[in-house]
C-alpha positions as a Markdown table, in Angstrom:
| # | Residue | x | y | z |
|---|---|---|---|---|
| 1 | Unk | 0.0 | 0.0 | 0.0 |
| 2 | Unk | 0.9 | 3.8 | -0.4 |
| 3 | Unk | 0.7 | 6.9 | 1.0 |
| 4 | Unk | 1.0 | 10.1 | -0.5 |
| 5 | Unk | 1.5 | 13.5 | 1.5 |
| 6 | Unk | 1.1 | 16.4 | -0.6 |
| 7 | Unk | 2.3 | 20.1 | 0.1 |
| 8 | Unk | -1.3 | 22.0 | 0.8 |
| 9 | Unk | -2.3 | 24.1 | -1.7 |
| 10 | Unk | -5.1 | 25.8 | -0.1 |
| 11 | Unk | -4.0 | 29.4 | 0.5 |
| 12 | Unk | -2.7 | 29.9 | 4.1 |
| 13 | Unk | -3.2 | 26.5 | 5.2 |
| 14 | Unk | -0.8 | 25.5 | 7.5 |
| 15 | Unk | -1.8 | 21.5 | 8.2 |
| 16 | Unk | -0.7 | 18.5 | 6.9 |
| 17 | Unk | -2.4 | 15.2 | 6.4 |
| 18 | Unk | 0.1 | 13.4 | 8.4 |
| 19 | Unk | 3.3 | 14.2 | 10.5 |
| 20 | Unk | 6.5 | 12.4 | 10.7 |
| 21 | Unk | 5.7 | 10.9 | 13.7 |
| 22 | Unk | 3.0 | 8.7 | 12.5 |
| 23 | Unk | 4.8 | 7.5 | 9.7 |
| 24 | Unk | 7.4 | 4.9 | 11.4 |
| 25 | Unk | 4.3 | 3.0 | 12.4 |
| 26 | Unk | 3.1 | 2.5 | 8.8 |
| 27 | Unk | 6.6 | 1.9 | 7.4 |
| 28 | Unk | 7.1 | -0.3 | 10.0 |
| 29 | Unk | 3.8 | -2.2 | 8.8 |
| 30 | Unk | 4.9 | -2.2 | 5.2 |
| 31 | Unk | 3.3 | 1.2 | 4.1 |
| 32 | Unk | 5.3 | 2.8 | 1.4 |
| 33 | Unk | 5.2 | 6.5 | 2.4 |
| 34 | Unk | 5.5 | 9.1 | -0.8 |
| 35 | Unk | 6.3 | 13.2 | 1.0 |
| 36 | Unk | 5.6 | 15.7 | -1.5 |
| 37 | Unk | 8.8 | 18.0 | -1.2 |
| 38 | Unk | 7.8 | 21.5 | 1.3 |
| 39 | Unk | 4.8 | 19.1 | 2.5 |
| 40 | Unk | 5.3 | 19.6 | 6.2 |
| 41 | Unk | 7.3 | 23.1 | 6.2 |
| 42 | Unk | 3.9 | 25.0 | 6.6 |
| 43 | Unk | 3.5 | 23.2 | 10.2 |
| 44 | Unk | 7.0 | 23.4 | 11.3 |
| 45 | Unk | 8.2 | 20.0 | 10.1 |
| 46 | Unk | 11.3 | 19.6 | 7.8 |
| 47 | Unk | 11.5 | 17.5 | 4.6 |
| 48 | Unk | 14.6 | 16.1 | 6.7 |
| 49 | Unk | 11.7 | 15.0 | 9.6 |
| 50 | Unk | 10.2 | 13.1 | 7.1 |
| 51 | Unk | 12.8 | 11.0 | 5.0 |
| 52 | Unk | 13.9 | 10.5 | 8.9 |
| 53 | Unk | 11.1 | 9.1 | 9.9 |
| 54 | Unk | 11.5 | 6.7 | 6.5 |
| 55 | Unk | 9.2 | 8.5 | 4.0 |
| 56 | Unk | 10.3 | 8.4 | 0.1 |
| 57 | Unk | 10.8 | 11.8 | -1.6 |
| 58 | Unk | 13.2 | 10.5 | -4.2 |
| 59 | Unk | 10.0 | 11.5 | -6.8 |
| 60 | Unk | 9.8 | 14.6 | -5.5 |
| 61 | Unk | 10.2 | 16.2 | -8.8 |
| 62 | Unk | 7.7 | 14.1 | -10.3 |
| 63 | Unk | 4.0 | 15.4 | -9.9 |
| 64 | Unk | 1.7 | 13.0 | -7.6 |
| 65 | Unk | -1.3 | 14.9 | -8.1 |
| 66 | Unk | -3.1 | 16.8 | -10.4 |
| 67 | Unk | -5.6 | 19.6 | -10.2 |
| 68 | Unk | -9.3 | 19.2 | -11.0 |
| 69 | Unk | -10.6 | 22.2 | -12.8 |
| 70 | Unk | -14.1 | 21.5 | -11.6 |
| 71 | Unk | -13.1 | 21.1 | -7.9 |
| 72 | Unk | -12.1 | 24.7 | -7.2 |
| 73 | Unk | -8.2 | 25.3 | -6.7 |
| 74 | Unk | -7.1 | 23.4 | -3.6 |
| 75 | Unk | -9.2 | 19.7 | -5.0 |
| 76 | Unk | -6.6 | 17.5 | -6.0 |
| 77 | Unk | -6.7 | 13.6 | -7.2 |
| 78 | Unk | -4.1 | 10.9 | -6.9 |
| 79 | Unk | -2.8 | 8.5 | -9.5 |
């Protein structure tokens, strides 16, 4: 299974769907973790919190989402 973390795009949002903490659990439990690169900056954690904690963000310059023009500007989808 995998997890994707993207950065927010909503305008002054400072949350983030999950925090480095709670990702050791899921790695530990076989959860591939994908960390959009600046996803956790926002609310004060570090890209380097994240890969720490065993996220991937070696496709961080690869998109993981894309925007839906009929969903306003901060709805996104995965693929």
């Amino acid at each position: 299974m995998k997890v994707a973390v993207a950065k927010e795009s909503y305008p002054e949002e400072r949350r983030v769907a999950l925090v480095p903490a709670a990702i050791k659990p899921l790695v530990k439990k076989g959860v591939e973790v994908l960390i959009e690169t600046g996803a956790g900056v926002a609310a004060g954690f570090s890209d380097d919190a994240y890969r720490e904690a065993g996220a991937d963000d070696r496709h961080a310059g690869r998109c993981l989402c894309r925007r839906l023009p009929a969903g306003g500007p901060h709805l996104r989808r995965w693929w």
